[in-house]
C-alpha positions, -999 to 999 in steps of 0.1 A, spaced: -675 -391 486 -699 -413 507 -687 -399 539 -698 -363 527 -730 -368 533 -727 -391 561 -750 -379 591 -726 -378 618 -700 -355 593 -723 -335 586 -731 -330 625 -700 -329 636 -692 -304 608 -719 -280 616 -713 -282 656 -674 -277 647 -684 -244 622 -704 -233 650 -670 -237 673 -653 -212 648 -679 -185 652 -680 -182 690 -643 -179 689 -647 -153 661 -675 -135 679 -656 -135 709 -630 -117 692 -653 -91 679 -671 -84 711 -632 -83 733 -627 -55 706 -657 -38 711 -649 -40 753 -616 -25 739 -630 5 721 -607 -13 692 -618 -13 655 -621 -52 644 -622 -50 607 -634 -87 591 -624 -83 557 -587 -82 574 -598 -115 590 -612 -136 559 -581 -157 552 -577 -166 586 -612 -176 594 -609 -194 558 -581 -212 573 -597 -222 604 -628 -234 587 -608 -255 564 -583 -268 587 -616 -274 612 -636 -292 583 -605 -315 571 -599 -323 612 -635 -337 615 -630 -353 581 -600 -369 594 -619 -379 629 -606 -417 626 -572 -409 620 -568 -388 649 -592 -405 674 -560 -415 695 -549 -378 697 -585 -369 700 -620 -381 700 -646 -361 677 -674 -358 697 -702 -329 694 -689 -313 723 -650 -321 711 -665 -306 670 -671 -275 688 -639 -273 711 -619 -279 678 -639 -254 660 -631 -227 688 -595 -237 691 -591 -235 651 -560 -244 634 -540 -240 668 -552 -271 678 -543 -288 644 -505 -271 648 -500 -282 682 -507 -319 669 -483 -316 640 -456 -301 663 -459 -333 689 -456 -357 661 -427 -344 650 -390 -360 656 -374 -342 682 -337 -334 671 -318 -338 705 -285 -320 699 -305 -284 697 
């Protein structure tokens, strides 16, 4: 419970929550360019996801620092990237079945 309201978390947390909503602002504003109705109450479980998935990644900073290094600029680049980021790690540590 200490490391909840350890400094750097708490940081790293915010800067990576920050990541989430350019990427979800991003999306917004492409569908504005697009003349395309964006509708967020569609969108709550999968920003939901992404936040969770982002907070339990910087949580987890020490266990993945030799897939990748939390930094402030890295919280935010994981925040924007979401839970694809957290797949694609899952998917490369998994055993490779060589007779598909």
């Amino acid at each position: 419970m200490e490391i909840l309201f350890d400094p750097d978390f708490i940081g790293k947390s915010i800067l990576a929550l920050l990541g989430v909503l350019i990427s979800y602002m991003e999306q917004l504003s492409n569908a504005k360019k697009q003349k395309v109705r964006y509708v967020f109450k569609n969108e709550w479980p999968g920003i939901l996801l992404t936040m969770i998935v982002t907070l339990v990644m910087v949580y987890l900073r020490e266990d993945i620092k030799e897939l990748y290094v939390v930094t402030n600029f890295g919280a935010v680049i994981l925040g924007y990237s979401g839970s694809s980021f957290f797949l694609s790690i899952l998917k490369s540590k998994l055993p490779r079945n060589e007779n598909i």
